[in-house]
C-alpha positions as CSV (number, residue, x, y, z in Angstrom):
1,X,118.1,89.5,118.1
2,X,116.4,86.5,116.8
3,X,118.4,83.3,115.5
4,X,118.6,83.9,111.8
5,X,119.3,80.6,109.3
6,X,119.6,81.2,105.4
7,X,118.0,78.5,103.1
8,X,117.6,77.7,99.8
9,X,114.6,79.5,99.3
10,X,115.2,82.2,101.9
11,X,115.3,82.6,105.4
12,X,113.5,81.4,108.8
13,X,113.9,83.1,112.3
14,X,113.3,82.3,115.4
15,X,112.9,84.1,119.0
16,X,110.7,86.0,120.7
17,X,107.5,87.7,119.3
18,X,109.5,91.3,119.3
19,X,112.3,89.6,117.8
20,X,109.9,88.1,115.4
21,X,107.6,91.7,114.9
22,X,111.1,93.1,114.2
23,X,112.0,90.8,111.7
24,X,108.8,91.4,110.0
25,X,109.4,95.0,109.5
26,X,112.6,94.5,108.1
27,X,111.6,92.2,105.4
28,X,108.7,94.6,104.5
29,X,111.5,97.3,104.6
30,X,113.1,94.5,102.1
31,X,110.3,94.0,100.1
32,X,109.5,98.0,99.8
33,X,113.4,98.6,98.7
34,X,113.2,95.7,95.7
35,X,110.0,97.0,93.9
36,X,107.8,94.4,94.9
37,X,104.4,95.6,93.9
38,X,102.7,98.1,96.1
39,X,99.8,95.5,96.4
40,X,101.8,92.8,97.5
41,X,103.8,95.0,100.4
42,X,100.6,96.2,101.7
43,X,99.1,92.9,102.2
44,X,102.6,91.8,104.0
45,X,102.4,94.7,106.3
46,X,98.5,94.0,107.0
47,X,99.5,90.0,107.8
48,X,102.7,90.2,109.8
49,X,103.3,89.8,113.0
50,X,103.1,92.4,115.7
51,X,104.8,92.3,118.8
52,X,101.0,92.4,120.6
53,X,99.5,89.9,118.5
54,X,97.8,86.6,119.8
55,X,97.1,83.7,118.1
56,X,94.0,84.8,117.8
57,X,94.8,88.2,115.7
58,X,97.0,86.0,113.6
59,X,94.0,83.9,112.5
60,X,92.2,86.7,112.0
61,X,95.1,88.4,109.7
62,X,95.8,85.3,108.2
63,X,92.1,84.9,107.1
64,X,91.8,88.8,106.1
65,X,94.7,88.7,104.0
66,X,93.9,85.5,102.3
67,X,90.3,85.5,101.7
68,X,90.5,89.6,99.8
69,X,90.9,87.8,96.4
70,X,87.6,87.8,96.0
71,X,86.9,91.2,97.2
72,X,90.0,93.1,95.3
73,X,88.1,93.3,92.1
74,X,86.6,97.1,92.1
75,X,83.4,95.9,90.8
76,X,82.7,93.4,94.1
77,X,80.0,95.2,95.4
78,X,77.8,92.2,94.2
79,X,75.7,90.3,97.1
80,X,76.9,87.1,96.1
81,X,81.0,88.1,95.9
82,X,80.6,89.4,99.7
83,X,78.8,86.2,100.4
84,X,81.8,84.2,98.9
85,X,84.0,86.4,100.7
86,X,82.6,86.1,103.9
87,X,81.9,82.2,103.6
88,X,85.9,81.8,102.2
89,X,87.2,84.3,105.7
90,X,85.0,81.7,107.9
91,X,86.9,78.7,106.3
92,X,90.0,80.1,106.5
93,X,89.5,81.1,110.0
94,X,87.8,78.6,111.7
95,X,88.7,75.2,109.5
96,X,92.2,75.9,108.2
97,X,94.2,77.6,110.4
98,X,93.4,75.1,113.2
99,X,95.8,73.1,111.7
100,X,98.2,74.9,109.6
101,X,100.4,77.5,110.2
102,X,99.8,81.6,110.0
103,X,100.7,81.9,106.5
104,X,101.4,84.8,103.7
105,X,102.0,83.8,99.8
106,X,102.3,87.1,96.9
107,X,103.6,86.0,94.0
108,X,106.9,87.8,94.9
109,X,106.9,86.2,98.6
110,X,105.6,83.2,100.9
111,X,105.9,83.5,104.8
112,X,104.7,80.6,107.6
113,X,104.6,81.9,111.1
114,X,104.3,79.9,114.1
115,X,104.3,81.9,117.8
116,X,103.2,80.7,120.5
117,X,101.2,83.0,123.0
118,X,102.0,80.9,126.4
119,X,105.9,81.8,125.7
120,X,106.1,84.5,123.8
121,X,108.2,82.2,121.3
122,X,107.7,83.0,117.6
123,X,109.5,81.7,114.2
124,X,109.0,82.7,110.3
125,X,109.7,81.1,107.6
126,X,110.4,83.4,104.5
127,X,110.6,82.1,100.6
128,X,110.9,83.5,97.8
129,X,112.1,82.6,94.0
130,X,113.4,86.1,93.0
131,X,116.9,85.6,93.6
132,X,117.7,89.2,94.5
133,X,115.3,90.0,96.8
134,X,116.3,86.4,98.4
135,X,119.8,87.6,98.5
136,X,118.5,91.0,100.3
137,X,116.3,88.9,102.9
138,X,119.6,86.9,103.3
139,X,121.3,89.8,104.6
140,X,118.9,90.8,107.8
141,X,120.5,90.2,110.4
């Protein structure tokens, strides 16, 4: 079970990356049970963590799930919108996430993680400014 500390703004966790993955799937389950918008649970559940991730597939995720703005309009089958999507993924990937955490922000929830593939240590970082799904995320355990 990983270490579990309530915040202000939510809850961070830390242990191994099954702890982690774990954790993940019970703030989606979190998420899901307070009506979040479909949209917004689905793009959780593409981003976070799984137990076999690298580093690697986290940059990749982390890329994928921030860089689909562009792309989520249904009229984006434009040259220039997949070239802008394309050219934001490769600066997300390659430039940003060399120095900053694995990260997820919705306009119902913000999550930072940091793992580490030589230990198979991971933490999260969960936020949020709806008070009762912060109250439900203060709850996992």
């Amino acid at each position: 079970m990983p270490n579990v500390e309530k915040n202000f703004n939510g809850v961070e966790a830390n242990g191994s990356k099954e702890e982690i993955s774990d954790f993940c799937e019970d703030v989606s389950d979190v998420v899901e049970e307070e009506n979040v918008k479909d949209e917004e649970v689905e793009k959780f559940n593409d981003w976070k963590l799984e137990e076999t991730d690298t580093n690697e597939d986290m940059v990749e995720k982390t890329a994928e799930v921030n860089s689909k703005s562009v792309c989520d309009d249904s009229n984006t089958l434009s040259k220039l919108k997949m070239i802008i999507y394309r050219f934001e993924k490769f600066i997300y990937s390659k430039l940003m996430l060399k120095t900053n955490l694995y990260y997820f922000d919705s306009e119902n929830l913000s999550a930072e993680i940091d793992c580490n593939d030589e230990n198979d240590e991971a933490n999260i970082k969960v936020t949020t400014n709806n008070d009762d799904l912060k109250e439900k995320l203060r709850k996992i355990d």
